[in-house]
N, C-alpha and C positions, 0 to 999 in steps of 0.2 A: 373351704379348703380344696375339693375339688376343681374347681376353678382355676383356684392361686396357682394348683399342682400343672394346668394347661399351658401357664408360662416358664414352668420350668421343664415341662418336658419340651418345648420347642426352642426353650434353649439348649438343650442336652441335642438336640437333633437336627438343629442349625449350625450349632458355633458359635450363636451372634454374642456379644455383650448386655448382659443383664444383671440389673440390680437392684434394689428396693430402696426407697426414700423413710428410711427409721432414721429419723436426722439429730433426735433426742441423746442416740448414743454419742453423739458428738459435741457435746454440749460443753464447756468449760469445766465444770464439775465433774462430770462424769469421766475424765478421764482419770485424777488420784482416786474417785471409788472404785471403780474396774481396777487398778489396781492392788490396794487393799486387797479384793477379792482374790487377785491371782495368785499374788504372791503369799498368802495364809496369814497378813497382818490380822486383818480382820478375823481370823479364827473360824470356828465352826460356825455357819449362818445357821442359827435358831428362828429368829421371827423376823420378818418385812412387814413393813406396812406403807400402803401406796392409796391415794386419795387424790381423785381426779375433781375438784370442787371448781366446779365453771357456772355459769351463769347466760342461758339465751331467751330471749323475750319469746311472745309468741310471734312477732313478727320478724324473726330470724328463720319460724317456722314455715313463715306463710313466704315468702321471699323466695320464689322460683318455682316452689310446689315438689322441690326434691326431696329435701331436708325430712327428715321425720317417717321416712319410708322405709318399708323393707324390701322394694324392689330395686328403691336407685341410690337408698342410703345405703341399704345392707344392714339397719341396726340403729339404735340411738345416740345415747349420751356413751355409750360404750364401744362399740365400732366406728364412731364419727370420733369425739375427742377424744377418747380415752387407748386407742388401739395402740400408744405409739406409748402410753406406758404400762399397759402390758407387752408390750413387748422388751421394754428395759426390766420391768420384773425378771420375765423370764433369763434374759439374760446376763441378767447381775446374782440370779437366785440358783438355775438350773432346771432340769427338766420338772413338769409338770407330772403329780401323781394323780392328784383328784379335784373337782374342784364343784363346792356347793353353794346355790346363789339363790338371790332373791332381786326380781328387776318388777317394776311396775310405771306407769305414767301417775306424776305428782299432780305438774301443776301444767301442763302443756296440751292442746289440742291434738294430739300425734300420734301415730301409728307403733308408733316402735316406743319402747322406751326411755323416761327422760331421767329415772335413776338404777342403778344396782349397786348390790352388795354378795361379796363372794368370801368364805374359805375360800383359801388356795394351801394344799398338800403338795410337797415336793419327795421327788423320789429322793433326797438326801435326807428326810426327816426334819427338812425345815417347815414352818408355817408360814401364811402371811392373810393379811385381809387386806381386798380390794375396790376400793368403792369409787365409783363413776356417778357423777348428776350434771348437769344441766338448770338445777335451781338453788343453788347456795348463792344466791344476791349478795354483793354484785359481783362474784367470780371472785374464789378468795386463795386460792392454791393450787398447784399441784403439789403432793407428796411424796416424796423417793426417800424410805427410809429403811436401813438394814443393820441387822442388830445380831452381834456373834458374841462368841466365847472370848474375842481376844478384843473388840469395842464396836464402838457404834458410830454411825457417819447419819445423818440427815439432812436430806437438802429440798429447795422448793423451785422443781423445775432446773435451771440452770444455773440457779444460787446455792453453793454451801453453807448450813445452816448450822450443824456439829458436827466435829470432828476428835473422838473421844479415842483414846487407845491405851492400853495397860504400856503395851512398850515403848511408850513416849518417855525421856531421858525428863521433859518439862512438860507436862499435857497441856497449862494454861498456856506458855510461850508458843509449843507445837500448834494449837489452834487456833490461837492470834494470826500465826503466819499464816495457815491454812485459811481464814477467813478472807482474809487480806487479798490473797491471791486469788479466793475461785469463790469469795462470797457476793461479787456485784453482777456475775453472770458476763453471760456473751460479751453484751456490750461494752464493759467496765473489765477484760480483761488488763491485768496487767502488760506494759510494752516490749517486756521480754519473750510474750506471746503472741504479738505481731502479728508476727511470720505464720501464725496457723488461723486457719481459719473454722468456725463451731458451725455446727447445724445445717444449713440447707445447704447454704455456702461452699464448708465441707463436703457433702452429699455428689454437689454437681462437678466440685475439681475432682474429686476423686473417681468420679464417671468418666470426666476427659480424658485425666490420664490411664485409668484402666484401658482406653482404648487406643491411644496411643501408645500405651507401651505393651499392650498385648497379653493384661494380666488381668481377673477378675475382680469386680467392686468388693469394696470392705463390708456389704450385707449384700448376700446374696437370696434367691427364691427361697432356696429349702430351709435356710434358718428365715426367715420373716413368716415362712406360714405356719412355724409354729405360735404366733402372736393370734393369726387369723382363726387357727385350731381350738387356741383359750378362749377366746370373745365368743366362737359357738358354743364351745362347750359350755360356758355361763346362760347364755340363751337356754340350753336343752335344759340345764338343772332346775332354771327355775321356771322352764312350760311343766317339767314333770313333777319337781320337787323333792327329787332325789340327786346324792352325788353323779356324776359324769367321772367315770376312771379311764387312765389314758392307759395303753398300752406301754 
């Protein structure tokens, strides 16, 4: 986090244009869950659950001699694939209260860790559990799931998977459509969606134009280092074995 904090104080003290590659928030799905979220469809968020289940050989490891370091990875199966869904956690969920973990090496030759599992405490009073690996053969999901007072949404990655709601007028018709539209992901958007583009895609027009038109990216330093804040503070809980509470 110290670090991450070096690129945004040199933006604060340059002017230049900066901004972070979280390209997951951009995802076909995620734009009706963000929604839900804001508008209080979705109700009061009681529990999340998010699961990173990927799958790398050991010669993914050995393959450059970076991978699996905590000097030039920064971390394992948790700060290598899984940083970019904590960081939709956090931003679909809210700020972080505490957070208690357990990470060890399963089945890899590596340095850093190739699974964890966390509580995660939110200052709203929601829960969630978060789990990152690198050995679930042969890579079988990600998990985005949030579950409130007013319903539930689940999806895998860029696929909408459920779409539940008390104030649906038709829940099975409502979710039909709902599937229809943001269940095939990125690629399989619908043609009325065209015109917008998901994920990285998104990411780098939206850098163009910030800088063309003189305005700041849609993720900027100070909210992305709160992603980089969680993945340590999972690190610290489970070297000590105690929760990590965030200010």
């Amino acid at each position: 986090p110290e670090r991450a904090q070096l690129i945004e104080d040199a933006r604060v003290r340059t002017g230049m244009t900066c901004g972070v590659v979280h390209q997951n928030r951009f995802n076909v799905d995620m734009y009706p869950i963000r929604e839900a979220v804001d508008n209080g469809r979705i109700g009061k968020l009681i529990l999340g659950t998010f699961a990173v289940k990927w799958y790398r050989d050991q010669a993914y490891y050995d393959n450059g001699g970076w991978r699996g370091t905590w000097e030039m990875d920064g971390g394992g199966s948790l700060m290598n694939q899984a940083v970019h869904t904590v960081d939709l956690m956090q931003w679909l969920m809210g700020d972080v209260e505490s957070v208690t973990s357990h990470a060890d090496i399963y089945d890899h030759d590596i340095k850093t860790e190739d699974t964890t599992a966390s509580l995660v405490k939110f200052k709203s009073g929601a829960v969630a559990t978060f789990v990152s690996t690198t050995c679930a053969y042969p890579g079988i999901s990600t998990e985005i799931c949030l579950y409130g007072t007013g319903g539930s949404v689940e999806a895998d990655a860029d696929c909408l998977k459920t779409w539940k709601f008390k104030d649906a007028e038709d829940e099975d018709v409502e979710e039909e459509t709902m599937l229809a539209r943001y269940g095939g992901g990125n690629l399989m958007a619908l043609p009325e969606y065209s015109a917008r583009r998901f994920g990285h895609d998104h990411v780098v027009c939206d850098m163009i134009d910030a800088v063309l038109d003189g305005r700041d990216p849609q993720v900027m330093p100070a909210d992305a280092i709160k992603a980089v804040k969680i993945v340590c503070a999972v690190y610290e809980s489970a070297k000590t074995g105690k929760p990590v509470y965030f200010n």
